[in-house]
N, CA, C and O atoms as a DFTB+ gen file, in Angstrom:
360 C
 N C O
     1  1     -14.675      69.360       5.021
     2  2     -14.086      68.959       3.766
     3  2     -12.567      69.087       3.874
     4  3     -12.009      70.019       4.453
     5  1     -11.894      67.988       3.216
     6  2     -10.502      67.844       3.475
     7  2      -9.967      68.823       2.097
     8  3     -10.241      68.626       0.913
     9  1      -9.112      69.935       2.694
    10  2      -8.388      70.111       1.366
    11  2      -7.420      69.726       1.068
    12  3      -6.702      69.261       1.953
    13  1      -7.000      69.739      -0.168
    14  2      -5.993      68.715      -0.688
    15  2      -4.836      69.804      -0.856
    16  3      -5.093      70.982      -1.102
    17  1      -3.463      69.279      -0.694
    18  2      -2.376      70.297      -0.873
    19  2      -1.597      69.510      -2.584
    20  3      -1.829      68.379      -3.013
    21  1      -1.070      70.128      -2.953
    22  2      -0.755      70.208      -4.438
    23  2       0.392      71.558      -4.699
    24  3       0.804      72.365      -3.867
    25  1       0.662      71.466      -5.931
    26  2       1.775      72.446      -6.456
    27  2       0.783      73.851      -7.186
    28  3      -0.059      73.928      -8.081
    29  1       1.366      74.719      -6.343
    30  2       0.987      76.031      -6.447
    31  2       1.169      76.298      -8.176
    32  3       1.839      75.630      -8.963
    33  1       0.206      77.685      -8.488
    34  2      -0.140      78.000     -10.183
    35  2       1.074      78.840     -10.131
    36  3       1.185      79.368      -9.025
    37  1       2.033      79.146     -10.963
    38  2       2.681      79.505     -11.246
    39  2       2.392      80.962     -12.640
    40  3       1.778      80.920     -13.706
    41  1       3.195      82.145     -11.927
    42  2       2.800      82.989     -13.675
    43  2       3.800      82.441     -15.001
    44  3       4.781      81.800     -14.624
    45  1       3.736      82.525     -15.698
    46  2       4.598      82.275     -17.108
    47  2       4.702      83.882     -17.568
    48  3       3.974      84.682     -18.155
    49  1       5.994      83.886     -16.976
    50  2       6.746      85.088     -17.311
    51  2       7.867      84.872     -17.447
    52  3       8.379      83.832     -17.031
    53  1       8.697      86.049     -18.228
    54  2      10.372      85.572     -17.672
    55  2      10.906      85.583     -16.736
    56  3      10.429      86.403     -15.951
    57  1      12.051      84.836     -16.228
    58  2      12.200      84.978     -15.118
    59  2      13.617      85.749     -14.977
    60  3      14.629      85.413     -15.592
    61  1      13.525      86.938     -13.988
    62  2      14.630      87.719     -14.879
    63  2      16.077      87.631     -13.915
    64  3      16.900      88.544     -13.983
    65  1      16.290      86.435     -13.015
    66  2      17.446      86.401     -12.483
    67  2      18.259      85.618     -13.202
    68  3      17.935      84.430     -13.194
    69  1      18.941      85.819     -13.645
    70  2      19.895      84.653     -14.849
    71  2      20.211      83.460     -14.053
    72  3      20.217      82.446     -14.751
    73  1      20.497      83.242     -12.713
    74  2      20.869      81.892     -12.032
    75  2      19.475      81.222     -12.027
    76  3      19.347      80.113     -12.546
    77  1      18.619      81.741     -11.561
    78  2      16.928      80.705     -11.659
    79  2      16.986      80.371     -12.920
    80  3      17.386      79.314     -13.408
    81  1      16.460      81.564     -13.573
    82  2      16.558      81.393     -15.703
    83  2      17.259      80.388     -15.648
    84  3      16.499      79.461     -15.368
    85  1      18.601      79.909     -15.785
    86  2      19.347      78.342     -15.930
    87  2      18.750      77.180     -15.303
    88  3      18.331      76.167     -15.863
    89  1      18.764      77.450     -14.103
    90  2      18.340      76.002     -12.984
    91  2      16.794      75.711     -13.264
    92  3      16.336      74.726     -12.685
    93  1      15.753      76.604     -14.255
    94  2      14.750      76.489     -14.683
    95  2      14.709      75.654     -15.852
    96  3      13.990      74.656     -15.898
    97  1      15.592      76.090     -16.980
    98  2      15.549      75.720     -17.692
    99  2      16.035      74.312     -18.144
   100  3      15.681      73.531     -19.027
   101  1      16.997      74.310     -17.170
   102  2      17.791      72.896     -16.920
   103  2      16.617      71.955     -16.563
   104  3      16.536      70.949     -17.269
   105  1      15.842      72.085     -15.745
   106  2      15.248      71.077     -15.425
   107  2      13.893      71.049     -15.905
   108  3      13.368      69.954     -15.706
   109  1      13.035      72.028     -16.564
   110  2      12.414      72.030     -17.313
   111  2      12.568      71.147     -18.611
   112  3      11.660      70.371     -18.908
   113  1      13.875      71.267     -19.509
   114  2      13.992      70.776     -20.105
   115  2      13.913      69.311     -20.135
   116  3      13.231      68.695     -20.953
   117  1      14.754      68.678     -19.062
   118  2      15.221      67.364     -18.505
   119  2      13.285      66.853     -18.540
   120  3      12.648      66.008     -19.169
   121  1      13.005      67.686     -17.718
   122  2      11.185      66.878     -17.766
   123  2      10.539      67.004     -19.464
   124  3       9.780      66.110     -19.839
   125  1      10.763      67.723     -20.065
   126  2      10.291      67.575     -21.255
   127  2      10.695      66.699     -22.243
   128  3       9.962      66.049     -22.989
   129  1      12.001      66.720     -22.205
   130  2      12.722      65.439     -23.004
   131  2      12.404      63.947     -22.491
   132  3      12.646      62.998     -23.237
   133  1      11.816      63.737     -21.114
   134  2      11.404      62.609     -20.605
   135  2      10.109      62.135     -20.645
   136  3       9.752      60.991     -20.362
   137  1       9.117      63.455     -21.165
   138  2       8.028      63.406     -21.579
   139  2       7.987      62.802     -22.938
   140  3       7.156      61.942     -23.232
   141  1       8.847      63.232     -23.733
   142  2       8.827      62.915     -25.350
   143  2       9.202      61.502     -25.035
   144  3       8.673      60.591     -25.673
   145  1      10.190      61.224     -23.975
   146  2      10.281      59.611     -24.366
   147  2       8.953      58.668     -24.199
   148  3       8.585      57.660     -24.804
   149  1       8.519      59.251     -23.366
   150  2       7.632      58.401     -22.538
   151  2       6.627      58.445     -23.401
   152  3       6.079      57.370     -23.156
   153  1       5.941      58.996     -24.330
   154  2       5.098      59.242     -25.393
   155  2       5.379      58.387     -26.199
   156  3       4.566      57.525     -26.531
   157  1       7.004      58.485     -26.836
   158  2       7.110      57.913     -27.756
   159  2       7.088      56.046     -27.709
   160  3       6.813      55.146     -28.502
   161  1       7.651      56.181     -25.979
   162  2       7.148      54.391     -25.829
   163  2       6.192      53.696     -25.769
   164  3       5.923      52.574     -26.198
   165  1       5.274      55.010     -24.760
   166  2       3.563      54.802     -24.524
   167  2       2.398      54.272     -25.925
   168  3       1.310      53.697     -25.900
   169  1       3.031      54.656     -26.756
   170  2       1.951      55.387     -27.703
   171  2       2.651      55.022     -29.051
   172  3       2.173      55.645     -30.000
   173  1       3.817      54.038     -29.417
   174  2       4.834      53.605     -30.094
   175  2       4.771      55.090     -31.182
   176  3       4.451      54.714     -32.310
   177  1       4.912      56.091     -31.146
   178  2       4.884      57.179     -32.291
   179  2       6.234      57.705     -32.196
   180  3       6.994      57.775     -31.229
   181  1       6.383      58.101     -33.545
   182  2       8.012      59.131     -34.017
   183  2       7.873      60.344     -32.879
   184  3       6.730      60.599     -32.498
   185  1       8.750      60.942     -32.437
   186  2       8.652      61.815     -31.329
   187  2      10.039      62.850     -31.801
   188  3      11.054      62.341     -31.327
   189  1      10.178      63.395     -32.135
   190  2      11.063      64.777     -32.325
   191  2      11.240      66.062     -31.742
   192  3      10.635      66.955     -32.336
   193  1      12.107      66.517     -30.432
   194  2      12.211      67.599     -29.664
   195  2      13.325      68.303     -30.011
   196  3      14.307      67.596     -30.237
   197  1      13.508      69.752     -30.148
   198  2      14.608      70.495     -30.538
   199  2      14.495      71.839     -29.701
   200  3      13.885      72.850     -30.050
   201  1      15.151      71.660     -28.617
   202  2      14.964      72.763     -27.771
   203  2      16.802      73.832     -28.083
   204  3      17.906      73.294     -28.168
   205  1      16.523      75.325     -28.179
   206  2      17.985      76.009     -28.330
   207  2      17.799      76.653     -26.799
   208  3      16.664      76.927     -26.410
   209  1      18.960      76.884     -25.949
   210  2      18.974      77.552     -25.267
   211  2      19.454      78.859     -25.391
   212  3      20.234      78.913     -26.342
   213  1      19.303      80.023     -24.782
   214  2      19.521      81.238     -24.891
   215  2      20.603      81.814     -25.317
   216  3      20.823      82.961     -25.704
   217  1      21.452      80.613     -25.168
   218  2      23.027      80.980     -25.861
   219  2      23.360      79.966     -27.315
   220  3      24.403      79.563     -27.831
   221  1      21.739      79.791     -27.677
   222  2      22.262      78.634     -28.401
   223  2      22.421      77.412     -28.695
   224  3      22.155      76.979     -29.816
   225  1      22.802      76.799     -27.887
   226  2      23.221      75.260     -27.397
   227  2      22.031      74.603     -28.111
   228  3      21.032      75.262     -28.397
   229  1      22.143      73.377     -28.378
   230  2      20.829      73.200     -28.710
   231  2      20.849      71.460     -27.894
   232  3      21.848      70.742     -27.870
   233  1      19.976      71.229     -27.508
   234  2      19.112      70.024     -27.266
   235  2      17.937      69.204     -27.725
   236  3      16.742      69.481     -27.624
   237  1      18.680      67.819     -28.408
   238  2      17.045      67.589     -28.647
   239  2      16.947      65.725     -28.508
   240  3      17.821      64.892     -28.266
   241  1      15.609      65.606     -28.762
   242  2      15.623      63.840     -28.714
   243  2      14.542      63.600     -29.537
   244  3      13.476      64.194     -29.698
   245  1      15.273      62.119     -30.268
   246  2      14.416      61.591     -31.457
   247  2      14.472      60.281     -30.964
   248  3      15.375      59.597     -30.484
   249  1      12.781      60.025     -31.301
   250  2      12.596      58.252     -31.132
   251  2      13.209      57.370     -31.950
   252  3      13.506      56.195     -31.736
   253  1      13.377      58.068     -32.940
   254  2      13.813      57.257     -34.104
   255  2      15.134      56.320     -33.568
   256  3      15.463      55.174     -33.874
   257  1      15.549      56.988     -32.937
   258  2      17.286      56.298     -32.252
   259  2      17.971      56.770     -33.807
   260  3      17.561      57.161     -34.899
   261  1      19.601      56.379     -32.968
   262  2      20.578      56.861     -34.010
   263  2      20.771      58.414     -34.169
   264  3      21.695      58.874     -33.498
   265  1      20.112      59.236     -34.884
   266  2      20.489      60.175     -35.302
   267  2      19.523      61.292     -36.065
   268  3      18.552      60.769     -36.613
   269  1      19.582      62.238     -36.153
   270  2      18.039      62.933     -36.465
   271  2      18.717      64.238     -37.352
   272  3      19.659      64.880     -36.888
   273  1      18.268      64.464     -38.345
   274  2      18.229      65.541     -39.418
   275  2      17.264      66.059     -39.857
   276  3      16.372      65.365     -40.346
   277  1      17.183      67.294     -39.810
   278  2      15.796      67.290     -40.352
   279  2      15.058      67.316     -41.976
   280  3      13.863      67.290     -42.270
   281  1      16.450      67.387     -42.996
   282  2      16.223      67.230     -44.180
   283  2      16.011      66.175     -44.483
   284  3      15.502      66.104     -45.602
   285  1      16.235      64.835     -43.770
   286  2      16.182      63.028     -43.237
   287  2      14.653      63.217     -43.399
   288  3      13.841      62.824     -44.237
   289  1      14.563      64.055     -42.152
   290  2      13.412      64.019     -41.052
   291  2      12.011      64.087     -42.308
   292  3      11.064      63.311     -42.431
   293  1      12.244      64.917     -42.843
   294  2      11.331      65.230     -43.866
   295  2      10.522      64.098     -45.059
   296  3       9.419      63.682     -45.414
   297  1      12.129      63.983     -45.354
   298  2      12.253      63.313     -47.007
   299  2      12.101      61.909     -46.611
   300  3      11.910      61.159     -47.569
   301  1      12.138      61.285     -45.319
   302  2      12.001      59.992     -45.230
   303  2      13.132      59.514     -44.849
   304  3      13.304      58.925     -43.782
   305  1      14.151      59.774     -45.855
   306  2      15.314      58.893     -45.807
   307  2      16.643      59.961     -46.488
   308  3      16.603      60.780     -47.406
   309  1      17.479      59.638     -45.820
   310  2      19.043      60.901     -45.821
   311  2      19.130      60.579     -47.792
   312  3      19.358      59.533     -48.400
   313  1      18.879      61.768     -48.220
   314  2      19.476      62.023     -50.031
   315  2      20.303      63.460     -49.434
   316  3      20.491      64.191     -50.406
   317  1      20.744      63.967     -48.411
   318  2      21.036      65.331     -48.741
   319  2      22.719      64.718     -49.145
   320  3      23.651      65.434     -49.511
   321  1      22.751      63.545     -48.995
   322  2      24.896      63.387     -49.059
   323  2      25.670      64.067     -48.140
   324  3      26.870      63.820     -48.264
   325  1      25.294      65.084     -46.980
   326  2      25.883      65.617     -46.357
   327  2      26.894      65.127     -45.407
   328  3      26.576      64.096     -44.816
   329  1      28.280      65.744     -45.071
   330  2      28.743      65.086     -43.949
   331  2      28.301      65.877     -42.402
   332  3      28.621      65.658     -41.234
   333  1      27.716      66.541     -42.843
   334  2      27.082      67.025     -41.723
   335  2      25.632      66.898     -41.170
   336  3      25.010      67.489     -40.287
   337  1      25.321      65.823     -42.100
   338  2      23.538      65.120     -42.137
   339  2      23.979      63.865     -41.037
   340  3      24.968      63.132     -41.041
   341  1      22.921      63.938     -40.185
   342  2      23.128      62.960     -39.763
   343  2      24.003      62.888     -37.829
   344  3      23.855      62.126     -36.873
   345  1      24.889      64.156     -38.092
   346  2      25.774      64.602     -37.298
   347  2      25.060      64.326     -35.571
   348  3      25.696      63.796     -34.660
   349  1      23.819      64.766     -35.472
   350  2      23.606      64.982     -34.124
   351  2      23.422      63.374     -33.505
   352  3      22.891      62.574     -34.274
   353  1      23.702      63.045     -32.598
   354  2      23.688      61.259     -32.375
   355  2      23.004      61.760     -31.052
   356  3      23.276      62.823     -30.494
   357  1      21.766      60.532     -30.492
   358  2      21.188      60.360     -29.460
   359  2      22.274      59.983     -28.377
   360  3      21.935      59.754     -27.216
């Protein structure tokens, strides 16, 4: 019987060297945000990701295109009047 080679199981723990922790997360992320697209084209559905990183930062992606709020996100359509509604752009 032929065995097949493949990507090793991994634990889900933290990972406690701060240079991996980044270069993990960096590209973790990058595959997840490419997942949401690909869903959202596959499968024509609203798709909304909001990832913060450890310092904060935040990352995210909306199918919607344009721009994503989540008081928008909710209500349908921007009533908050904000100039800060609206702010994050794809």
């Amino acid at each position: 019987m032929k065995k097949k080679m493949g990507r090793g199981k991994i634990e889900i723990k933290k990972i406690e060297n701060t240079n991996s922790r980044q270069v993990t997360f960096s590209k973790r992320r990058a595959g997840l945000l490419k997942k949401a697209q690909e869903l959202a084209i596959l499968c024509d559905a609203e798709v909304v990701v909001i990832v913060f990183s450890n310092t904060g930062k935040l990352f995210e992606f909306s199918s919607a295109g344009g721009c994503f709020c989540f008081p928008c996100f909710l209500l349908g359509s921007c009533k908050c009047q904000s100039l800060h509604c609206c702010s994050i752009v794809v």
